[in-house]
C-alpha positions in Angstrom: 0.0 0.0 0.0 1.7 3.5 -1.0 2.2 5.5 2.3 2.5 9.5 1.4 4.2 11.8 4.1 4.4 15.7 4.6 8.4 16.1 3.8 8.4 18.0 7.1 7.9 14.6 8.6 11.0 12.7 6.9 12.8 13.2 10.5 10.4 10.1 11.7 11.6 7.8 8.9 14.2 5.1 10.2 16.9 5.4 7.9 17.2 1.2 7.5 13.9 0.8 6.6 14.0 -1.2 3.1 12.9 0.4 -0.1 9.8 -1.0 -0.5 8.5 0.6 3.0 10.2 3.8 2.1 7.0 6.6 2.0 6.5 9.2 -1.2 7.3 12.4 0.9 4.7 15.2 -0.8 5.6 18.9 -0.1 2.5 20.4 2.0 1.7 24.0 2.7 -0.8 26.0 4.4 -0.6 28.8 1.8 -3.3 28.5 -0.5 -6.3 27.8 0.1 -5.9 25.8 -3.7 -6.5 22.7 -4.7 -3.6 20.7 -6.1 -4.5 18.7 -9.7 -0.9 17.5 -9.8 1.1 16.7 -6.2 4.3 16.2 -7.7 4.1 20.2 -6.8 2.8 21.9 -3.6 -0.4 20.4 -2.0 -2.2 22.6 0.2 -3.1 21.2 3.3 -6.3 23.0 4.2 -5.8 22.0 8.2 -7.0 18.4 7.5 -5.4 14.6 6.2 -8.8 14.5 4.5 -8.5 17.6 2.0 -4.6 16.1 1.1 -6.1 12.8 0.5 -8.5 13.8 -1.7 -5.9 15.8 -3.7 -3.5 12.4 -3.8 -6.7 10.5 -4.7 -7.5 12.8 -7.7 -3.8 12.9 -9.0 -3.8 9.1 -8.9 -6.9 9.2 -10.9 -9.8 8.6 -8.8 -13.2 10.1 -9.8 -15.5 8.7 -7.3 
């Protein structure tokens, strides 16, 4: 399962862990408000997981 992470938390990532576990660290930011088509940029975080989710969700290519 992919695991995303705020790069501001990369601190809490054992440095052994194996590649496979490693999480795809997304650069968050409260300036906005926007929504992000395309996270490989800045996602605003809109002070909840649930707003960033929905912006990974719609960049992987979920509609519903």
């Amino acid at each position: 399962m992919p695991k995303f992470l705020a790069w501001r938390s990369r601190r809490h990532v054992p440095a052994d862990l194996p590649v496979s576990d490693l999480p795809t660290f997304i650069y968050t930011s409260y300036t906005g408000p926007r929504f992000s088509r395309d996270v490989r940029g800045r996602v605003w975080e809109g002070a909840t997981v649930t707003n960033v989710a929905l912006q990974i969700a719609f960049h992987m290519g979920f509609q519903q």
